[in-house]
C-alpha positions in Angstrom: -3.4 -7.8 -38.0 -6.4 -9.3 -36.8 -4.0 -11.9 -34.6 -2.4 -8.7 -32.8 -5.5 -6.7 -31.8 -6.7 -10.0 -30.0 -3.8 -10.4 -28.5 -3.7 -6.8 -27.2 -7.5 -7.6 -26.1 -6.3 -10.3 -23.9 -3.9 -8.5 -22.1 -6.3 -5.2 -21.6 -8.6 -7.9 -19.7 -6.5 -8.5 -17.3 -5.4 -6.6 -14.2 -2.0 -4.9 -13.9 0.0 -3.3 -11.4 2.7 -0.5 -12.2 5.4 0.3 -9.7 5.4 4.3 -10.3 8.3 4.3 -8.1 10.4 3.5 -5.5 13.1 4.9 -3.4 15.8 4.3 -0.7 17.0 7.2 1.2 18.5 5.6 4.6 21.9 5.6 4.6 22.2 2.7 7.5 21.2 -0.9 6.5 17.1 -1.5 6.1 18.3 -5.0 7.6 19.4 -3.2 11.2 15.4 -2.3 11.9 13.8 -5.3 13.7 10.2 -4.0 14.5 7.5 -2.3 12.2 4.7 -0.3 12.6 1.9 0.1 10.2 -0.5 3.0 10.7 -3.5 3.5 8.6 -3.2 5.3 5.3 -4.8 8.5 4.6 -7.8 8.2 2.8 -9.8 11.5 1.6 -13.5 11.1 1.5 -13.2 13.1 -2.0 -11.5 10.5 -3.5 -14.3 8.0 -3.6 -17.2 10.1 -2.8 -19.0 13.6 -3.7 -22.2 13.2 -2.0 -23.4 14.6 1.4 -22.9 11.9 4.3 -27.1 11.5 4.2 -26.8 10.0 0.7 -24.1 7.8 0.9 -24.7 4.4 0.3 -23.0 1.4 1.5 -20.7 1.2 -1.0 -19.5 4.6 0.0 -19.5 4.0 3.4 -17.5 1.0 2.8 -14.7 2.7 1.8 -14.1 3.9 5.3 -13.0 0.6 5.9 -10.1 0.6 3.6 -7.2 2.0 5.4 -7.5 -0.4 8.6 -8.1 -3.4 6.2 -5.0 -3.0 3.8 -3.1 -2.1 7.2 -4.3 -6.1 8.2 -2.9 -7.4 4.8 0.5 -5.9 4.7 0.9 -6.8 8.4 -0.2 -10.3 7.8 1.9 -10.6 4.4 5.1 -9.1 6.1 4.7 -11.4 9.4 4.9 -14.5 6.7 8.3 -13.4 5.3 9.4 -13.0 8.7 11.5 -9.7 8.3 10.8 -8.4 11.4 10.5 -9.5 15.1 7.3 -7.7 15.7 4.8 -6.6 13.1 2.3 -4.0 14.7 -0.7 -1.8 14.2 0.5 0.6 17.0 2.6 1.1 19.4 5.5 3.8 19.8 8.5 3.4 18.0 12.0 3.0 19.0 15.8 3.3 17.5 15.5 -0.5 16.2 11.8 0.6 14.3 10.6 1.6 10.9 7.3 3.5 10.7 5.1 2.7 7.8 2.6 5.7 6.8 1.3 6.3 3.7 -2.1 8.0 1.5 -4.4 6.9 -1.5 -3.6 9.2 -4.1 -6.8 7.8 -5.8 -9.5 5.8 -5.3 -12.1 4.7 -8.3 -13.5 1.4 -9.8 -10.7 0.7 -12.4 -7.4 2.2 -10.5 -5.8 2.5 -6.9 -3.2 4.5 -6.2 -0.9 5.2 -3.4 2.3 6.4 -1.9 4.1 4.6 0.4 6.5 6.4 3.4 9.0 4.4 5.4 10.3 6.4 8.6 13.4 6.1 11.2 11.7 5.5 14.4 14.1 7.1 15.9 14.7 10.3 14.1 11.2 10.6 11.8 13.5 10.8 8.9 11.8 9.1 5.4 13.7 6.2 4.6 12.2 5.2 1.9 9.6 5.8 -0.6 7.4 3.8 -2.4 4.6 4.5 -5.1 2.2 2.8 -6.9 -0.7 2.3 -9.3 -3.5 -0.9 -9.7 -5.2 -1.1 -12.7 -8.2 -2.6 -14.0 -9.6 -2.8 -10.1 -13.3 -4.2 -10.7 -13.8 -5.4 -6.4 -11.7 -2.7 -4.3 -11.2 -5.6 -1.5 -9.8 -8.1 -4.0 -8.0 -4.9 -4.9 -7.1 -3.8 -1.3 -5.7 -7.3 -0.7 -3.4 -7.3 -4.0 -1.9 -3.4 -2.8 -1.3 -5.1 1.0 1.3 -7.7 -1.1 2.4 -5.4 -3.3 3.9 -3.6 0.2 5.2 -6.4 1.5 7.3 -7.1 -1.5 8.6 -3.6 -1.8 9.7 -4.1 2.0 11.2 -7.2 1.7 12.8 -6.1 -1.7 14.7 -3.1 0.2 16.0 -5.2 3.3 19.6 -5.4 1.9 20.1 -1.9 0.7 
């Protein structure tokens, strides 16, 4: 008995991610898009913070920073698989595009959460879907840099459907 609670112990200790869920809508190959855009995820001041804007500290105002940052780590993990031609921040998109939007769904010490939205450049027409959960989140940017992979993959896992 003793030997199982440790061993359940251990594995509470460390840092999990769950994939909630994930979704392919497009009905014309994910491989035929050769640009992406990545804008900023919504991030509700609510979801991290309750005080006025005169007592927020710098932790608080720190998480302002969020959305552009994990925008930087999924476009630099995504540039290093080299799905696309070009990887941007902005820009308009065409036919050939996929749009990448998304929103925190929460935001606390111990667990990020967030939804994912892949749109036709063309038509504005979800593509896919993608949402998910980090657990046991002790430094948001060590966080933050984790969710920016965890992106990527689910980007590169849906090129061939």
């Amino acid at each position: 008995m003793a030997l199982l609670v440790s061993a359940l112990a251990g594995c509470a200790a460390s840092s999990a991610t769950v994939l909630d869920e994930e979704v392919v809508t497009n009905q014309r190959p994910m491989s035929s898009y050769k640009s992406l855009i990545i804008r900023d995820f919504e991030l509700k001041r609510e979801l991290y913070s309750d005080v006025p804007d005169a007592r927020m500290g710098t932790r608080e105002r720190g998480y302002a920073q969020i959305p552009a940052q994990l925008a930087e780590h999924i476009q630099r993990h995504v540039r290093s698989r080299r799905i696309y031609q070009e990887v941007a921040l902005d820009g308009a998109p065409s036919a050939s595009t996929l749009v990448l939007k998304g929103r925190f769904t929460r935001m606390g010490r111990f667990r990020i959460s967030l939804e994912a939205f892949l749109l036709d450049g063309e038509s504005g027409q979800e593509v896919a879907y993608f949402r998910q959960t980090l657990w046991d989140v002790f430094d948001t940017t060590e966080g933050i840099g984790r969710l920016g992979r965890e992106v990527a993959d689910f980007i590169d896992r849906i090129q061939y459907k």
